[in-house]
C-alpha positions as CSV (number, residue, x, y, z in Angstrom):
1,X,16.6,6.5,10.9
2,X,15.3,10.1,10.4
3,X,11.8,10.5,11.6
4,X,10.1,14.1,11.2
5,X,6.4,14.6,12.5
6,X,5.1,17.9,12.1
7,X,1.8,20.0,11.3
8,X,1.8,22.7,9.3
9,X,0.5,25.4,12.1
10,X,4.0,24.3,14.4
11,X,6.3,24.4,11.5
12,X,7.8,28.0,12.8
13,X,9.4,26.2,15.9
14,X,12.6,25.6,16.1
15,X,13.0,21.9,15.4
16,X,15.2,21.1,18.5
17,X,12.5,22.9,20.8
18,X,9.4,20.7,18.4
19,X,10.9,17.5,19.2
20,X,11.8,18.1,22.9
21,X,7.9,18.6,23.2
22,X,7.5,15.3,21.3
23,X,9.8,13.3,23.3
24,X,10.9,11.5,20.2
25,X,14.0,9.2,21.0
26,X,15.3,8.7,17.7
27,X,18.0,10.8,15.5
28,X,16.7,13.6,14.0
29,X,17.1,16.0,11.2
30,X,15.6,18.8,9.8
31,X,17.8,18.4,6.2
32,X,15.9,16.9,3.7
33,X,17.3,14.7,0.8
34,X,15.4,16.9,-1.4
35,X,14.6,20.5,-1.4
36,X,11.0,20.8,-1.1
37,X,8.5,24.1,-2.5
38,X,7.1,26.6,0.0
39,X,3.2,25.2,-1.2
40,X,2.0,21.9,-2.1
41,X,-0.6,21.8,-5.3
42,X,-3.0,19.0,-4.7
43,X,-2.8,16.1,-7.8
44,X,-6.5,15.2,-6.9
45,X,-7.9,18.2,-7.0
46,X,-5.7,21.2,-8.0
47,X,-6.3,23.0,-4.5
48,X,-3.2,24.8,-3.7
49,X,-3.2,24.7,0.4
50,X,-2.2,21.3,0.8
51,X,-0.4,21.0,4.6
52,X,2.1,18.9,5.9
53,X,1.5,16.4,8.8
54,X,3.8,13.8,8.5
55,X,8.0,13.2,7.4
56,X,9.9,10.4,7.6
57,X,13.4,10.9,5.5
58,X,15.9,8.3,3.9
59,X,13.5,5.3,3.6
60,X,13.6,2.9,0.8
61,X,12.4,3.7,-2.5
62,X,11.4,0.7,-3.1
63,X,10.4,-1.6,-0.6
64,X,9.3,-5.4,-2.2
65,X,11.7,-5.6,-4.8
66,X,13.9,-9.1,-4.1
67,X,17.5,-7.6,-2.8
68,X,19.7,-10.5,-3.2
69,X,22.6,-9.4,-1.1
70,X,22.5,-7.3,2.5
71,X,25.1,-4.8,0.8
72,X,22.8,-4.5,-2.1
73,X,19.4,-4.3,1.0
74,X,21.5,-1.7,3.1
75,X,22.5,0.5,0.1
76,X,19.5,0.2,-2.3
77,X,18.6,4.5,-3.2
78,X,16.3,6.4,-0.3
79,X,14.2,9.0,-0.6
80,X,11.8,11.0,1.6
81,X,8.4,10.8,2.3
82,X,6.1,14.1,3.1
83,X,2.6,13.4,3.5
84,X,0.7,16.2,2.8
85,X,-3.6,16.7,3.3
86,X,-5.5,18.5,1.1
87,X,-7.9,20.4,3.2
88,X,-10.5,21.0,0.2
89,X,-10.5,17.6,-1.3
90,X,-9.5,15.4,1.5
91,X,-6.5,13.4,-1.2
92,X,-3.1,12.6,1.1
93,X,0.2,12.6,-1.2
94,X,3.7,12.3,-0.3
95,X,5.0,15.8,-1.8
96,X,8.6,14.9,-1.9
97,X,7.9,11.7,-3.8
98,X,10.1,11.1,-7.2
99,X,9.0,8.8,-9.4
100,X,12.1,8.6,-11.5
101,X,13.5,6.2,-8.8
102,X,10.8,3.5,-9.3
103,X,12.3,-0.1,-10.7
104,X,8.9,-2.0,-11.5
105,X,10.1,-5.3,-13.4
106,X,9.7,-9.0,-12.8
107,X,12.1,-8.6,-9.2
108,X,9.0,-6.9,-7.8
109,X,7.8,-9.2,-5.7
110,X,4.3,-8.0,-4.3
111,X,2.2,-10.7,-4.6
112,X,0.1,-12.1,-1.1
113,X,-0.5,-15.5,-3.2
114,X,0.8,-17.6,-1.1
115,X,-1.1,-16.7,2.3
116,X,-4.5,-19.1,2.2
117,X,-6.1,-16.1,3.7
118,X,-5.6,-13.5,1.1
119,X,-6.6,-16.3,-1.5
120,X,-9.7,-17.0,0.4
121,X,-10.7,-13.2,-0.1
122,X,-9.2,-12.9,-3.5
123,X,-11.6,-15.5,-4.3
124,X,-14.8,-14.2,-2.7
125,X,-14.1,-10.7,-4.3
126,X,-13.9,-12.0,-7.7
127,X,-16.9,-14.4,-7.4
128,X,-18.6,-11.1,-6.2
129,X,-17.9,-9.2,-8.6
130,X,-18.9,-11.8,-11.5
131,X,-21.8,-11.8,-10.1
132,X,-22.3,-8.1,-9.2
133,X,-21.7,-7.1,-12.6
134,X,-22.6,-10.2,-14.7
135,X,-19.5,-10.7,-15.4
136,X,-19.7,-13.9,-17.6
137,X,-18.1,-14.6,-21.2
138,X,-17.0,-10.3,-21.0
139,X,-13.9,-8.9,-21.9
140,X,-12.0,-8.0,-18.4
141,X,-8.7,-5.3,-18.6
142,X,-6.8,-5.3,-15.4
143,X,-4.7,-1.9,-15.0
144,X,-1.8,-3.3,-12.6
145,X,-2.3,-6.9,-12.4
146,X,0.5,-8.1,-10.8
147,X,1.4,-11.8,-11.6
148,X,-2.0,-12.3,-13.3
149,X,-3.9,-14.1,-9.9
150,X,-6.7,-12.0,-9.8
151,X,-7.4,-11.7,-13.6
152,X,-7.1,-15.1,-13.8
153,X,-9.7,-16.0,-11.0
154,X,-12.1,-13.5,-13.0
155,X,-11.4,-15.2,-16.4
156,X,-11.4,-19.0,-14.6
157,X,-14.8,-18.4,-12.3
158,X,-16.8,-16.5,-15.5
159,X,-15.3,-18.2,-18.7
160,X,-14.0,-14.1,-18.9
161,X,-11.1,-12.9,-21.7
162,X,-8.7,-11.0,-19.6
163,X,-6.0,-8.5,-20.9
164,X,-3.4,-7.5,-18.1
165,X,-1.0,-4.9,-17.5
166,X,1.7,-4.9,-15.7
167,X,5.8,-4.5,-15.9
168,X,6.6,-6.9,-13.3
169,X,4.5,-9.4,-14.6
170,X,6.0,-13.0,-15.1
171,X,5.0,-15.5,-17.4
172,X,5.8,-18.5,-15.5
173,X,4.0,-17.7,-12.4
174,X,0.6,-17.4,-14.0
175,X,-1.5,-20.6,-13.0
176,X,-4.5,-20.3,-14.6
177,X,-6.1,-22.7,-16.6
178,X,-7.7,-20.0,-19.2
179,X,-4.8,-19.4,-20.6
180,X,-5.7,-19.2,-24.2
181,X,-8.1,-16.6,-22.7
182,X,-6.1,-14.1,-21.3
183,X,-3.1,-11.9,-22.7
184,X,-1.0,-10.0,-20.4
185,X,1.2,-6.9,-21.6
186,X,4.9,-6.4,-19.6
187,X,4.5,-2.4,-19.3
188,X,2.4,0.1,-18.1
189,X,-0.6,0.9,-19.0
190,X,-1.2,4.0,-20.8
191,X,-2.7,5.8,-23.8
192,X,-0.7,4.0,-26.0
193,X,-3.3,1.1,-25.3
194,X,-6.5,2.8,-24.9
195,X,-7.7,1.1,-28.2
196,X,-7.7,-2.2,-26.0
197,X,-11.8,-2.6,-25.0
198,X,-13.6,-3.7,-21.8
199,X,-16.6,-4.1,-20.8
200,X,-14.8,-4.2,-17.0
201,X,-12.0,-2.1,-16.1
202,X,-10.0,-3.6,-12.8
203,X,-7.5,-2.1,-11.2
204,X,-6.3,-3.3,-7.6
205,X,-3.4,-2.0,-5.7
206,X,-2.1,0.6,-8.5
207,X,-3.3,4.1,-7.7
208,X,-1.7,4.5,-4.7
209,X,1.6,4.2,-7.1
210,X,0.6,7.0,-9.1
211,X,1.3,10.3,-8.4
212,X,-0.7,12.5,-10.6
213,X,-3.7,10.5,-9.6
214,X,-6.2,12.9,-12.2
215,X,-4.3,13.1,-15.1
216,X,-4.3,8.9,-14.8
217,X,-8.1,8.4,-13.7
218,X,-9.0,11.3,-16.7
219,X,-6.7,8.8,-19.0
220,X,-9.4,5.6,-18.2
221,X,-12.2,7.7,-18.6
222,X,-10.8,8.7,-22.3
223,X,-10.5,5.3,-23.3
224,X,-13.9,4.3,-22.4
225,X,-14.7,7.2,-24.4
226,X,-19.1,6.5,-25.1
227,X,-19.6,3.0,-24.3
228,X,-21.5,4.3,-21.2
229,X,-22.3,0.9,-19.7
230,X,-18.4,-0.1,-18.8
231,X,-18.0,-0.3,-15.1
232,X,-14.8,0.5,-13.5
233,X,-13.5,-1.0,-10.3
234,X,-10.5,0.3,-8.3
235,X,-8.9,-1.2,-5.0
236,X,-6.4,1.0,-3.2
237,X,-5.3,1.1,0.6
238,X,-8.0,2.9,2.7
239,X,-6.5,6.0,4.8
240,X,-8.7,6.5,7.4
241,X,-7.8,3.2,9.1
242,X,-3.9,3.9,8.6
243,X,-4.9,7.9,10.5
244,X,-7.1,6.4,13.2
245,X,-4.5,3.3,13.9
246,X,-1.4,5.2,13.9
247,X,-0.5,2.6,11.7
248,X,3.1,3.8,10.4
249,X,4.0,1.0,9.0
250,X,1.4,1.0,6.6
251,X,3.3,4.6,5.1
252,X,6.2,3.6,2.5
253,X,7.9,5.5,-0.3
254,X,6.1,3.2,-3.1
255,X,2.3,4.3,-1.9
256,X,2.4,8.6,-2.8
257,X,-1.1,8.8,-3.0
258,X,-3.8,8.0,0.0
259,X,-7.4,7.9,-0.2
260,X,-10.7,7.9,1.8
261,X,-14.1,7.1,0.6
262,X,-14.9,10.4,0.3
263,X,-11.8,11.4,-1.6
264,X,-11.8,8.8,-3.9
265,X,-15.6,9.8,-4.7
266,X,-14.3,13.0,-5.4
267,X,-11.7,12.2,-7.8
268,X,-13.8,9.9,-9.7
269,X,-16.1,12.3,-10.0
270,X,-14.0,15.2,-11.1
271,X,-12.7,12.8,-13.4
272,X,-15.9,11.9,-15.9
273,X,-17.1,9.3,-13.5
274,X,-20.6,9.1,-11.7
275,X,-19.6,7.1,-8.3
276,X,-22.3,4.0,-8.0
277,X,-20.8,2.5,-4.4
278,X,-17.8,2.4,-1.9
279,X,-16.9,0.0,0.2
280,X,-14.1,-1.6,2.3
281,X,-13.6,-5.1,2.8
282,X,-10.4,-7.2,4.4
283,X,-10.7,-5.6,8.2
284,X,-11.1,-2.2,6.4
285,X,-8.0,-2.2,5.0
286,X,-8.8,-2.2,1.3
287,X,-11.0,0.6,0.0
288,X,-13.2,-0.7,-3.0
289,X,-15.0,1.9,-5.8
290,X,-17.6,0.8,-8.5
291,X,-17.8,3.7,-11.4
292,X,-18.9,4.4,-14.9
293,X,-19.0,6.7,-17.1
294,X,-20.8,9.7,-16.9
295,X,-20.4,13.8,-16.2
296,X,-19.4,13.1,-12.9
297,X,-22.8,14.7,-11.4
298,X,-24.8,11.4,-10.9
299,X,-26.1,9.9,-9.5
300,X,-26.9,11.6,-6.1
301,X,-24.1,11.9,-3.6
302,X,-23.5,8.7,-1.4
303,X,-23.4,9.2,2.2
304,X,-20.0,7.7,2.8
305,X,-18.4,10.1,0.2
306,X,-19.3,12.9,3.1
307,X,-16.2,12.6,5.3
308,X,-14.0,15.3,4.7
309,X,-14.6,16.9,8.7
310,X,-13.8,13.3,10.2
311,X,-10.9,12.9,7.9
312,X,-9.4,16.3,9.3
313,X,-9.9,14.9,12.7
314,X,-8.1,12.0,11.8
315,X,-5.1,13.6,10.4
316,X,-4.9,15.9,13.2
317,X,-5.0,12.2,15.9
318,X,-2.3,11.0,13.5
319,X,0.2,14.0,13.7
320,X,-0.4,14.1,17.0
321,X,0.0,10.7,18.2
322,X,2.0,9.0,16.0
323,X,5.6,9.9,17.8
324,X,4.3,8.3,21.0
325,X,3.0,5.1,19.3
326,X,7.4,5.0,17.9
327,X,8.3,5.4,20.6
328,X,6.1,2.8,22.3
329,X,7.5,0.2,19.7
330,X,10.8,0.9,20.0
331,X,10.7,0.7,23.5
332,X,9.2,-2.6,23.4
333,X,11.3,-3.8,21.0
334,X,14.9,-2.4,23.3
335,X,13.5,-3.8,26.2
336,X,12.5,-7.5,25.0
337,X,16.2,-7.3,23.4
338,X,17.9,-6.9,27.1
339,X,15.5,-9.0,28.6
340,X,16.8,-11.8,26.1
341,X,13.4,-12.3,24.4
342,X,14.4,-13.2,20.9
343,X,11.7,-11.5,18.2
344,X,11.5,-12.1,14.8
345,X,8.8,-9.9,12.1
346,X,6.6,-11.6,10.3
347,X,6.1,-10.2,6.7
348,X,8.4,-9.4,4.0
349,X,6.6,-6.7,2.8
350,X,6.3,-3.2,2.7
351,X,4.7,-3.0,6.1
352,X,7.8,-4.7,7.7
353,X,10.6,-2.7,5.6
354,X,8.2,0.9,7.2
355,X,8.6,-0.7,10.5
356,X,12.4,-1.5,10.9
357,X,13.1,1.8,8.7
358,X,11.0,4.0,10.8
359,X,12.1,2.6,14.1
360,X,15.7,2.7,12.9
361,X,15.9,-1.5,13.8
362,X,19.1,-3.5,13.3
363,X,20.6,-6.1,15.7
364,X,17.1,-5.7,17.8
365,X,15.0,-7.7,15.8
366,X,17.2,-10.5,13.6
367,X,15.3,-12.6,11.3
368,X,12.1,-11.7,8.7
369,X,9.7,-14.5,8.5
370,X,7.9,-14.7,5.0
371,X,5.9,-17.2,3.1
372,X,6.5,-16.4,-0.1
373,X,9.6,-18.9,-1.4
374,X,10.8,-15.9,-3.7
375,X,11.8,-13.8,-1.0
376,X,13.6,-16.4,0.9
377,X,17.6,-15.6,2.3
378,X,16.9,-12.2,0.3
379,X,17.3,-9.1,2.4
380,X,14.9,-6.5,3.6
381,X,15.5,-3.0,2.0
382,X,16.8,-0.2,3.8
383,X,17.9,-2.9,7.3
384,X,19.5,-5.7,5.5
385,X,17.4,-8.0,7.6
386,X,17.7,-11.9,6.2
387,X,14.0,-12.9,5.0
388,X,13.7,-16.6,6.2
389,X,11.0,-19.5,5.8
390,X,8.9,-20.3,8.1
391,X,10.6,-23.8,8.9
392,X,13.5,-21.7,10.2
393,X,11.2,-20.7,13.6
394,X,11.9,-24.7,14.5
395,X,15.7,-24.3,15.2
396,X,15.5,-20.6,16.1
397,X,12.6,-20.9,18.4
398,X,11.9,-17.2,18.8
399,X,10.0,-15.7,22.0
400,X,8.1,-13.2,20.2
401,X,6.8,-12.9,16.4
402,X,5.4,-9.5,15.8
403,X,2.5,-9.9,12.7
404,X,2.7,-7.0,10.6
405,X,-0.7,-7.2,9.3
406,X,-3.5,-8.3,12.4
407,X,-5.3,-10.6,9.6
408,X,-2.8,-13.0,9.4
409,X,-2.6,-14.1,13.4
410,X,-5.1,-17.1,13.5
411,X,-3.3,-18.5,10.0
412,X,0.1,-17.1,11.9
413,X,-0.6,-19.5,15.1
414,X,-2.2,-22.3,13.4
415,X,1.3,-22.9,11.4
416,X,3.6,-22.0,14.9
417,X,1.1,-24.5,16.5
418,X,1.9,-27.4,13.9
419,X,5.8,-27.1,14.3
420,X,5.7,-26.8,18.2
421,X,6.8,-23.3,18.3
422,X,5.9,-21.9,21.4
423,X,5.9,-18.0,20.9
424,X,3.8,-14.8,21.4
425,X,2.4,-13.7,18.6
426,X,1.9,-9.7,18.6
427,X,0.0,-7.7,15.8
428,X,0.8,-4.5,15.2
């Protein structure tokens, strides 16, 4: 694995001379896959000073679609990733991102459905928001909607009509009992359905795909057009606990675009949008906006949107931290190996493909541990790691299980506790 980690004030140094500094113990290479511009224009805001903090090269373009073979795993495309800050908006993107190399289709297997957890918050959010918004016998559009759980818990808990969009929607997966209520549309949303009406406009977990994050957020506000009283909800990964973490793993080809309050606000804003209320809600990893319509002016400014000085901070604690908190994991990781520890990951995900990819992880670490029956005996892009079930731990009997998102520990050791598995469990 090629791992890069660089601010924009050291990048006259001689790259052998930077890393020495670092102390970073993995292969390095200053080649990229891509040849990238001298400047970087901003996608939020225009801003043309945009300055890199952060490379990681030949990762996995994609990192949740189900890779049936370990040849297939090991040889799906790479790309590059290039985080770069926007000092006068505060929007993080991943300059060298391509979005010609994204597969979206019904192998994209991203849903969290199956963790009693995630549907435990799923189902608080959208019993909030129904009754937030009055959200009872409306029409509901879902931009990015998955396999239709979360539309379906709107349409289900408010007697709601839903319209989803998504390409790797599948029909069979869909549970709910409203049905007749809800239409979902294989293919991505786009002007071509801006006739479609709603008097709520959802969308979770989607902009952090997109990389000209204006031109799509100006796109909404054109199809709400003058119908002033549609509120718009987006849900997207919040950056300023993935800085202040060092939380690498949580940095993958798939998410270009990274947001804080503040930048979110301001995109919204710039956008046609007056910003009613930010929030963040499971452990602060999930970054909630409530919109509508409006000349982006109103109404007055809310006090989390002012943290563009303690975002800077926080990019600066990344860059310079982040190549000690590799190597700490990889060390970890060597030593528990010739101490005969056996450790397995748990999560399928994105998060787990970023942290065997960025640690460069083979025969370390054997087995991926995932809920989700889809993903089972497929591979892990980028590693070729085998994704297991759980009931696997009983004949394996690992020493170690490293969670790749904290939130899952308790539900994590209650099911190790149930099959007598006896071993450490160690968040991220």
């Amino acid at each position: 694995m090629l791992c890069i980690v660089v601010l924009e004030k050291e990048r006259t140094e001689t790259s052998g001379n930077y890393f020495e500094k670092l102390n970073i113990k993995l292969n390095v290479s200053v080649k990229r896959s891509v040849k990238m511009p001298e400047t970087y224009t901003c996608r939020s805001c225009s801003a043309t000073k945009m300055s890199v903090f952060y490379e990681v090269q030949n990762v996995p373009v994609h990192s949740v679609l189900l890779m049936r073979s370990r040849e297939a795993a090991v040889n799906y495309p790479k790309g590059d990733i290039v985080l770069a800050f926007c000092p006068t908006c505060g929007f993080i993107s991943n300059a060298a991102f391509d979005p010609v190399v994204h597969e979206y289709s019904s192998d994209y297997e991203e849903t969290q459905g199956f963790s009693p957890t995630f549907n435990s918050f799923h189902r608080r959010l959208a019993t909030d928001l129904i009754n937030r918004y009055d959200l009872h016998k409306k029409n509901i559009i879902e931009i990015g909607c998955g396999k239709g759980e979360f539309l379906a818990l709107l349409c289900n808990l408010g007697d709601n009509r839903g319209l989803g969009f998504d390409p790797a929607y599948v029909s069979e997966r869909n549970p709910s009992t409203a049905d007749n209520r809800i239409t979902f549309i294989q293919d991505f949303y786009s002007e071509e359905y801006a006739h479609h009406r709603g008097n709520f406009i959802c969308c979770k977990m989607t902009l952090e795909h997109i990389q000209d994050t204006a031109d799509f957020v100006s796109m909404v506000r054109r199809s709400i057009g003058d119908r002033l009283n549609t509120t718009v909800f987006f849900q997207v990964p919040e950056i300023m606990r993935i800085l202040g973490e060092t939380a690498f793993w949580d940095i993958y080809y798939e998410h270009c675009s990274y947001f804080s309050r503040g930048s979110l606000a301001r995109l919204f804003r710039k956008c046609g949008f007056d910003v009613h209320d930010l929030w963040t809600d499971y452990d602060d990893q999930y970054l909630m906006i409530e919109a509508r319509p409006g000349d982006g002016s109103g109404p007055t400014l809310l006090e989390q949107e002012k943290d563009l000085e303690v975002l800077k901070q926080n990019v600066e604690h990344f860059s310079g931290s982040v190549a000690n908190k590799i190597n700490q994991w990889r060390d970890y990781v060597e030593a528990s190996k010739k101490d005969g520890k056996r450790i397995v990951l748990w999560g399928g995900g994105s998060k787990g493909v970023a942290f065997l990819t960025t640690l460069g992880i083979r025969d370390e670490i054997e087995f991926v541990v995932d809920i989700n029956p889809y993903k089972h005996h497929t591979y892990m892009a980028g590693t070729g790691h085998e994704i297991v079930p759980l009931e696997f731990l009983q004949e394996y009997r690992p020493d170690v299980v490293i969670v790749m998102n904290p939130i899952y520990c308790e539900e994590i050791q209650q099911s190790l506790n149930k099959m007598g598995v006896a071993a450490e469990v160690m968040p991220v």
